[in-house]
C-alpha positions as CSV (number, residue, x, y, z in Angstrom):
1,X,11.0,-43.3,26.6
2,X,10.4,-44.6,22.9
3,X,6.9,-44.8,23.6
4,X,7.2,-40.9,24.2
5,X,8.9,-40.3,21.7
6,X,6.0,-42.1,19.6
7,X,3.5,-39.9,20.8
8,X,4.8,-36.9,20.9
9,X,6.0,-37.6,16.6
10,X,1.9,-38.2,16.2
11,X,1.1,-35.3,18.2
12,X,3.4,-33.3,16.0
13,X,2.1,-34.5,12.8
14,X,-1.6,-34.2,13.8
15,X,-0.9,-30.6,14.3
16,X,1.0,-30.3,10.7
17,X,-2.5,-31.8,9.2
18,X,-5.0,-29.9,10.5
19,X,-2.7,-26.6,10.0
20,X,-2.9,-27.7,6.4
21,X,-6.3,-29.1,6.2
22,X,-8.0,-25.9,8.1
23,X,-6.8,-22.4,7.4
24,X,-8.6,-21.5,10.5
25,X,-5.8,-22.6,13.1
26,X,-4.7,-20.0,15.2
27,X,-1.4,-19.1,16.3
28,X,1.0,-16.6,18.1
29,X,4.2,-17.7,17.1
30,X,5.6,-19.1,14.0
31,X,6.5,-22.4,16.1
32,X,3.1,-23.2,16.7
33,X,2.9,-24.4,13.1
34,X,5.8,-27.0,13.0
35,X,8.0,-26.8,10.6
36,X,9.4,-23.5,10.4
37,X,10.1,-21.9,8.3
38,X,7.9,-23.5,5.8
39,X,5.1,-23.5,7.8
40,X,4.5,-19.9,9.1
41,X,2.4,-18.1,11.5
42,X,0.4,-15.3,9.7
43,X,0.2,-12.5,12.7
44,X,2.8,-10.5,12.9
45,X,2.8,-7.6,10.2
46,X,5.0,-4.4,9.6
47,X,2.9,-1.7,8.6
48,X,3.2,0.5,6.4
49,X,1.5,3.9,5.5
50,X,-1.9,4.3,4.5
51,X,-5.7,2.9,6.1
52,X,-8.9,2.2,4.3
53,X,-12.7,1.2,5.4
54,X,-15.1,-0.7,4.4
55,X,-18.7,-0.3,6.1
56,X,-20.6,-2.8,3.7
57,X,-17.4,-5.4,4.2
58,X,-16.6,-4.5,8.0
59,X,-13.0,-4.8,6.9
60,X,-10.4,-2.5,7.8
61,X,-7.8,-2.4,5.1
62,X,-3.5,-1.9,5.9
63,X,-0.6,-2.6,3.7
64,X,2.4,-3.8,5.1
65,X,4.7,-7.3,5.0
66,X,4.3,-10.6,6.9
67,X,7.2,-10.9,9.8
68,X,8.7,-13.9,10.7
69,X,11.2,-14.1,13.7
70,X,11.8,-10.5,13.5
71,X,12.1,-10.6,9.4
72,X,10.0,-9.6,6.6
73,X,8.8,-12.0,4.2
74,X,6.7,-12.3,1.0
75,X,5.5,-9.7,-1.4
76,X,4.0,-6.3,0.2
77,X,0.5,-7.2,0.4
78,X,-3.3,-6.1,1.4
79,X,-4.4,-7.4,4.6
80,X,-7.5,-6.9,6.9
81,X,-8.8,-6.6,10.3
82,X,-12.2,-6.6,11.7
83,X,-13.7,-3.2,12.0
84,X,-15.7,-4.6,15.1
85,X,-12.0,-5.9,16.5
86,X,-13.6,-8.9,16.4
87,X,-11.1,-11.2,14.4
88,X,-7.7,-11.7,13.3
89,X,-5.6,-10.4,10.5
90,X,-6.6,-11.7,7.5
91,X,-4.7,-11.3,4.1
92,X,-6.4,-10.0,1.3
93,X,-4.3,-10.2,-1.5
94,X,-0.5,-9.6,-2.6
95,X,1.0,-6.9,-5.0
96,X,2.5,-8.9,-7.5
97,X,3.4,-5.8,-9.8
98,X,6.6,-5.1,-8.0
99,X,9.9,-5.3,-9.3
100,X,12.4,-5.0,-6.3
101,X,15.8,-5.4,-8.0
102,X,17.6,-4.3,-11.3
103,X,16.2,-1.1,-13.9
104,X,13.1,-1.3,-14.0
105,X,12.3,-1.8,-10.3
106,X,9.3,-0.6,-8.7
107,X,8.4,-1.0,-4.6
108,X,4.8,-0.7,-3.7
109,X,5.1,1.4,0.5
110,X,2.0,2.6,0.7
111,X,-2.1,2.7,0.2
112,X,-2.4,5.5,-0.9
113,X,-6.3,5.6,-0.6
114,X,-9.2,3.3,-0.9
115,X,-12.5,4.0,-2.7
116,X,-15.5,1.9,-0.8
117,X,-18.0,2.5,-3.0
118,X,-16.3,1.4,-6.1
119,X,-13.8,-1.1,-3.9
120,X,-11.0,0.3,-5.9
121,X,-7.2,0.3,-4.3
122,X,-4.5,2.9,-5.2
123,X,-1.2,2.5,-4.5
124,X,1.8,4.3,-4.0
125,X,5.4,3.0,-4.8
126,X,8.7,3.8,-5.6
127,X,9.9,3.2,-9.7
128,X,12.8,4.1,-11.1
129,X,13.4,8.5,-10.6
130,X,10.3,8.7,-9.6
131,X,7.0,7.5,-7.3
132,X,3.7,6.2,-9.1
133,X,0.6,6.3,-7.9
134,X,-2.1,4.5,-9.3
135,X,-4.9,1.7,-9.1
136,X,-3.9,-2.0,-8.4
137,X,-6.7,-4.4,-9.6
138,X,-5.4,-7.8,-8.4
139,X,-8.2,-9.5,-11.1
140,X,-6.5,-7.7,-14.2
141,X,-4.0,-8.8,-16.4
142,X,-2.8,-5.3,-16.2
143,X,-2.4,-5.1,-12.5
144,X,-1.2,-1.4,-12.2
145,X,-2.9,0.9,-13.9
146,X,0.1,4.0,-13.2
147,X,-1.8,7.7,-13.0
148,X,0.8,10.1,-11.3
149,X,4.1,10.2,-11.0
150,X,5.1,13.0,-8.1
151,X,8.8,13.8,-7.9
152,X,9.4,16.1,-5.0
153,X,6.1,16.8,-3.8
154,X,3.3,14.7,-1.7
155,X,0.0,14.6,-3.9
156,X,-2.9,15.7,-2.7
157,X,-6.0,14.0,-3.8
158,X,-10.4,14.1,-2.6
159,X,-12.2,11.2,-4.5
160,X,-16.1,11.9,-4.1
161,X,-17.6,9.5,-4.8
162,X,-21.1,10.6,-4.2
163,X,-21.1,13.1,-6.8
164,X,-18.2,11.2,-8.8
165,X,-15.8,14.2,-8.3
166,X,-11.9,14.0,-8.5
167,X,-9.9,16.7,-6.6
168,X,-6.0,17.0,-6.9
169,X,-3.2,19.2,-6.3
170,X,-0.3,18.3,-7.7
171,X,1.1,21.7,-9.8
172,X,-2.5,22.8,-9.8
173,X,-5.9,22.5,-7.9
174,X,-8.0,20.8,-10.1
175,X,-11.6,19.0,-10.0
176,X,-12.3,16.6,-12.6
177,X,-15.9,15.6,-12.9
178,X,-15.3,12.3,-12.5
179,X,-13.3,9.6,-10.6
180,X,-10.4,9.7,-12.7
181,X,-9.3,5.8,-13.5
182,X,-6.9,6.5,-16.2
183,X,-4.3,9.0,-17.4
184,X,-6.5,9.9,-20.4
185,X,-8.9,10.9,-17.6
186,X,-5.8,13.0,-16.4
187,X,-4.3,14.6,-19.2
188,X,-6.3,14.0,-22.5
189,X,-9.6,13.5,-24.8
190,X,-11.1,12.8,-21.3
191,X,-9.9,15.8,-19.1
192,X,-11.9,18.7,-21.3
193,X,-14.3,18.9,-18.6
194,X,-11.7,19.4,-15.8
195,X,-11.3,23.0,-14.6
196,X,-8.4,24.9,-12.5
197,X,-9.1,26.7,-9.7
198,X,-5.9,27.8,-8.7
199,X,-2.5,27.6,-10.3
200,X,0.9,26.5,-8.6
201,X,-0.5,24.6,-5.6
202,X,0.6,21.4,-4.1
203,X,-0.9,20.1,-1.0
204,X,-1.2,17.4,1.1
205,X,-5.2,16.6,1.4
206,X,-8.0,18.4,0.3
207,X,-11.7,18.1,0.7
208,X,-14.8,19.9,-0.2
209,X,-16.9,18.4,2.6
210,X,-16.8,21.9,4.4
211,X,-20.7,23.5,3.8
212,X,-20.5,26.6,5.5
213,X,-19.3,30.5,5.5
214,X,-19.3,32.5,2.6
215,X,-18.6,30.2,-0.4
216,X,-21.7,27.8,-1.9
217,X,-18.9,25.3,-3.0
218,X,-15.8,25.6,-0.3
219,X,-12.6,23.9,-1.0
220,X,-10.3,23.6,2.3
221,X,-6.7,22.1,1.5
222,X,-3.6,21.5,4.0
223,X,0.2,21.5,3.2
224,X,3.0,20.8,4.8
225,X,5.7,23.1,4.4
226,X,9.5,23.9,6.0
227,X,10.3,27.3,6.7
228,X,14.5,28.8,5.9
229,X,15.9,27.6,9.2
230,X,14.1,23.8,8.7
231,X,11.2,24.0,11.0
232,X,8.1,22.0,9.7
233,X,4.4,23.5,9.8
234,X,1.5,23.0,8.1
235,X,-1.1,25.3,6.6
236,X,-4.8,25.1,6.3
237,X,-6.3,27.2,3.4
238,X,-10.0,27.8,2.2
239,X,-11.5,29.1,-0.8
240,X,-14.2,29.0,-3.3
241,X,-14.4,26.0,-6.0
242,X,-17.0,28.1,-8.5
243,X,-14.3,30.8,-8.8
244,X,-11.4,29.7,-11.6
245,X,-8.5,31.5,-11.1
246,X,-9.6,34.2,-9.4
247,X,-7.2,36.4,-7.7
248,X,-6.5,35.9,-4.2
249,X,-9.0,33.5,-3.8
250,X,-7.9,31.4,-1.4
251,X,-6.9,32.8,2.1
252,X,-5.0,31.2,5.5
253,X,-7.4,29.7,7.7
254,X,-4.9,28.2,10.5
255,X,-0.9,27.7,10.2
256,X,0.4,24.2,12.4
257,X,3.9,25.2,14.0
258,X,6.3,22.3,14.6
259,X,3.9,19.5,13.4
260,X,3.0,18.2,9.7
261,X,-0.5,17.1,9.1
262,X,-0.9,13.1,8.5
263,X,-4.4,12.8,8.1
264,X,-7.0,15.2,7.0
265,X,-11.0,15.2,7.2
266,X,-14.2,17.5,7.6
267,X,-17.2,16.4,9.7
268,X,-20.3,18.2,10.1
269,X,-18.3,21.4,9.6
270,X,-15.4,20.7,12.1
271,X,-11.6,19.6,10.8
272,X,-10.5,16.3,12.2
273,X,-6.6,16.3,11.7
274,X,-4.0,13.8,12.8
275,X,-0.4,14.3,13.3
276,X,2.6,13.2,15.6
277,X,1.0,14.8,18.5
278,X,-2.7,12.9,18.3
279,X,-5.6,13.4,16.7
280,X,-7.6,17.1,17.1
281,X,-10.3,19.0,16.1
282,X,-11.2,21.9,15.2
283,X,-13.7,24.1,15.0
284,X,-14.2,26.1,11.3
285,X,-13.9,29.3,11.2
286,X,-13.0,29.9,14.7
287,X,-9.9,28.0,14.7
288,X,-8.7,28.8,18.0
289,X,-11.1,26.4,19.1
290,X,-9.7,23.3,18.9
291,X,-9.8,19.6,20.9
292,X,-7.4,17.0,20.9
293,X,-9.0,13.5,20.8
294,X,-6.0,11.5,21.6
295,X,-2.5,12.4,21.7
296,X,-1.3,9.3,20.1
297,X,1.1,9.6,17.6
298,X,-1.0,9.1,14.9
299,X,0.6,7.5,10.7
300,X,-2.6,7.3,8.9
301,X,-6.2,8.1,9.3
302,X,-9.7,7.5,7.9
303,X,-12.8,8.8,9.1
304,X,-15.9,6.9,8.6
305,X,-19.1,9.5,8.7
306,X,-21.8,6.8,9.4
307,X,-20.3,5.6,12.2
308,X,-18.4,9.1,13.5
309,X,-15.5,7.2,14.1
310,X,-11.7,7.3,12.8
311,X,-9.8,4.9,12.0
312,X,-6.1,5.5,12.8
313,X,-2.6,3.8,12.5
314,X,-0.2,5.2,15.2
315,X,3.2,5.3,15.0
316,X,3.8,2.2,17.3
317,X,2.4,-0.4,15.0
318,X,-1.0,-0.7,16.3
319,X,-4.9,-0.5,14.5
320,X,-7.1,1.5,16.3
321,X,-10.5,3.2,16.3
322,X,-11.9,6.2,18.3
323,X,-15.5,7.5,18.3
324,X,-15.3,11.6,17.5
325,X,-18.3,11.9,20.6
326,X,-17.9,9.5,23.3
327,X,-14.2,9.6,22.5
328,X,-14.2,5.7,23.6
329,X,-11.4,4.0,21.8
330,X,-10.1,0.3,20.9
331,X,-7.2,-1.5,19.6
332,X,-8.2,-3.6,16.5
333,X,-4.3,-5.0,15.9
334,X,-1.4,-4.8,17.3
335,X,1.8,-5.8,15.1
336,X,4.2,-6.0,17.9
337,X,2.3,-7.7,20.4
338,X,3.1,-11.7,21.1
339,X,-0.7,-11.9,22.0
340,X,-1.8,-10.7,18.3
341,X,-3.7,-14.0,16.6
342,X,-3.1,-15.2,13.5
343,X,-3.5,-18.3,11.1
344,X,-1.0,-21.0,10.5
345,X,0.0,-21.4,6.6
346,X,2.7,-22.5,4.6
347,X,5.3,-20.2,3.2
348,X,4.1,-18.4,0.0
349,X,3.6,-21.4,-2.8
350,X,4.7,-24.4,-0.3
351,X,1.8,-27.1,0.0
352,X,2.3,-30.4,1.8
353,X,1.5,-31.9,5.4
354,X,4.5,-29.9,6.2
355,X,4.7,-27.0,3.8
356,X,7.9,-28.4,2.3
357,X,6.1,-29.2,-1.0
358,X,7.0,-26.8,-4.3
359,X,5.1,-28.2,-7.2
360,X,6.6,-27.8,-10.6
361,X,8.3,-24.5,-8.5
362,X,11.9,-23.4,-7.5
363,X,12.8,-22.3,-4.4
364,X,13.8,-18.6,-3.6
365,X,14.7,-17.5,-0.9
366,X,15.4,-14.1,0.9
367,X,16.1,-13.4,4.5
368,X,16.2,-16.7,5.9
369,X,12.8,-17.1,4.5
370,X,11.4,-19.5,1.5
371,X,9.2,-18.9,-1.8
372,X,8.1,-21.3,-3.8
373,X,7.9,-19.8,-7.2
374,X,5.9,-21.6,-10.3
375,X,7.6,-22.6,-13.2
376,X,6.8,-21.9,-17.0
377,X,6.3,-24.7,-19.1
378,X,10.1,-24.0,-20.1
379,X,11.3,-25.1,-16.4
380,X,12.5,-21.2,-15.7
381,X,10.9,-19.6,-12.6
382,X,7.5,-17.4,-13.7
383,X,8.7,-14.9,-11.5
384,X,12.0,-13.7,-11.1
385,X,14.0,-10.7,-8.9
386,X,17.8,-11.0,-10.4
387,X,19.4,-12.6,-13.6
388,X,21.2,-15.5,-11.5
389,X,17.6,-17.2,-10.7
390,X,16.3,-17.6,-14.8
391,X,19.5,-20.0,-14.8
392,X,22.2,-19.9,-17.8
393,X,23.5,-16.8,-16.7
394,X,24.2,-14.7,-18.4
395,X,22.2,-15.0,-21.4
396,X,18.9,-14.8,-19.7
397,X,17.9,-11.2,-18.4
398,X,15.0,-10.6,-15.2
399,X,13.1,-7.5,-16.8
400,X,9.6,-6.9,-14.9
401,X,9.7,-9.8,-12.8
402,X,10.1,-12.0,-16.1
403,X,12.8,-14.1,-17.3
404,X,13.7,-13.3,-20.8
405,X,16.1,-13.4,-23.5
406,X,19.0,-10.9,-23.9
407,X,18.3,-8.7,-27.2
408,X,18.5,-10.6,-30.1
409,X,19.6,-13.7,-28.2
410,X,16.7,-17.4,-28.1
411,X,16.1,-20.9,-27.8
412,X,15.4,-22.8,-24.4
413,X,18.8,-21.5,-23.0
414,X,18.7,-18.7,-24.5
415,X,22.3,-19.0,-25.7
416,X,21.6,-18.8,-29.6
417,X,22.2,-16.2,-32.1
418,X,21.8,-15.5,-35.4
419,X,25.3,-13.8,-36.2
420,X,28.4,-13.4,-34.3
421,X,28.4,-13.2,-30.3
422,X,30.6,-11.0,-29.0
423,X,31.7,-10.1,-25.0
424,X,31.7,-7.1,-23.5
425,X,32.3,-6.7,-19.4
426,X,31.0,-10.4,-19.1
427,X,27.8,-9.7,-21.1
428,X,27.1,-11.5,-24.6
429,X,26.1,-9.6,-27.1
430,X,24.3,-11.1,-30.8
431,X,25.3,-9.1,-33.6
432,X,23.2,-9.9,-37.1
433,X,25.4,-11.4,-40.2
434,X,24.7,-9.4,-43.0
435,X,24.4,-10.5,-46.4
């Protein structure tokens, strides 16, 4: 029985090494991995909104968090699948620009779009009032790099790259002739060349892919709207991009009952749209004529030209890809299936034979699950959520995922003042002594 017992201890920790030693092990279950849960099978992932492509990678970009044992763990971060479904999920990189407690928070939900020509990542997130969208560089010091901020409204936006054209719809429809990258590009010296084409609009998606009928440069835009009694629809509208602020430019091309549009694209002159009910198309300008592809409930989208194939999150959790011709389709991920792969790795900033380790860190924790956060040469965590983890509360503040000093508070404990500290609710406050 001891000599079991033995064996079964070595078999264990030859598994621990070579999940450490090889970040190629694949698992199904967090178990796999041994020592749970500091050592964490990487398969299992909620999704959020929002799909990109990559040809020239072969990467199929998602957002979404890490689940473990039914909760999610870790920073919202970009991961990957195969576009050949050849693969497992692989992570890409986190958002570390988030601030998900206190003021100044800010919670990225969605990928918002993705540029393959320029591999550039906007994101969409909740901060403060408001929403932000902008683009995350995960190489910058900067990180976020904030260009809209849409209160009440869903922003629509057409990058083309091709001809390094930007078209939005926000309170207006505008083309800026550029990719915009900044809010200067947006709003000042940069935006002379941007032009209005019609006033008061807000859509959903737009695109200017559309060739034919009577325009030489045809915009075609969707929104989603609720009528008086609080039934959705969406709208399809078309119109002329040479023709600024002309009156009744644009007209109805088709109205949506009962259904909002989730993903928008125009291919060889036919509309691809995805919504609730599946994926259709339709025929331009005889709309009557339409197809449905699949009657998935379909989240997200992205249609890939070269390959005449979409690329489609459904509202179940699963990757998938359909080709617009043969209309043969394949799953590429599943997050809710026990069969899904993935690769064994310790908890965020754990390292050790069995991801207990946290060098020069501290420990966080949320859900059940563990972080190991890196400390500043001062011993306080470099990353921070609440007050309580920069220690000597309450003199230290967490403002942007930093630990700081209250106002006019320093020193290693933050606890000194030059004048007279006074209380108020619990909080210190440093008033100067004036001479």
């Amino acid at each position: 029985m001891k000599l079991l017992k033995i064996l079964l201890i070595i078999i264990n920790i030859n598994i621990l090494c070579k999940i450490v030693e090889s970040s190629s092990v694949t698992c199904s279950q967090s178990y796999e991995c041994g020592n749970v849960p500091f050592s964490i099978c990487k398969n299992k992932f909620d999704l959020f909104e929002g799909i990109g492509v990559d040809p020239e990678q072969g990467k199929v970009f998602i957002m979404g968090k890490f689940n473990a044992s039914g909760v999610q763990y870790g920073n919202v971060t970009i991961a990957s699948v195969p576009m050949n479904g050849v693969g497992i999920l692989k992570t890409e990189f986190t958002i570390k620009s988030d601030v998900t407690q206190g003021s100044a928070f800010r919670n990225t939900f969605q990928l918002f779009k993705y540029l393959p020509k320029s591999k550039t990542f906007l994101t969409q997130g909740g901060e403060r009032l408001s929403f932000v969208i902008g683009i995350y560089d995960e190489k910058s010091n900067i990180k976020l790099t904030p260009l809209w901020y849409p209160r009440g409204y869903k922003l629509g936006a057409y990058f083309d790259e091709v001809n390094q054209l930007t078209y939005t719809c926000d309170f207006d429809l505008k083309i800026f002739q550029k990719i915009v990258k900044t809010q200067d590009d947006l709003f000042g010296s940069n935006s002379s060349n941007s032009k209005i084409i019609q006033n008061s609009t807000q859509c959903f998606a737009l695109s200017s892919a559309y060739t034919g009928g009577n325009f030489n440069n045809t915009i075609i835009y969707v929104q989603n709207k609720v009528n008086d009694t609080g039934v959705k629809y969406s709208t399809f509208s078309m119109g002329s991009a040479d023709c600024v602020l002309c009156p009744r430019q644009f007209f109805n091309l088709y109205q949506l009952n009962n259904e909002w549009v989730t993903g928008f694209h125009i291919f060889k002159n036919k509309i691809y749209y995805s919504s609730k009910s599946g994926i259709t198309q339709m025929n331009v300008p005889g709309t009557d004529q339409r197809f449905l592809l699949t009657n998935e409930s379909v989240e997200s989208f992205e249609f890939v030209n070269n390959e005449k194939t979409i690329y489609y999150i459904t509202t179940n959790g699963k990757i998938k890809k359909i080709d617009v011709e043969n209309l043969v389709s394949s799953t590429l991920y599943d997050s809710y299936s026990d069969k899904s792969l993935g690769v064994c790795e310790c908890a965020p900033g754990f390292s050790g034979i069995y991801c207990n380790q946290c060098v020069n860190g501290t420990v966080q924790w949320e859900n059940g699950n563990p972080t190991c956060v890196k400390n500043t040469d001062n011993g306080r965590p470099s990353v921070c959520q609440a007050d309580w983890q920069c220690g000597n509360s309450p003199y230290f503040l967490c403002l942007n995922n930093e630990c700081l000093c209250r106002s006019e508070f320093f020193g290693d404990k933050c606890n000194q003042c030059q004048g007279r500290i006074s209380w108020e609710n619990g909080i210190p406050i440093c008033g100067f002594l004036h001479r």
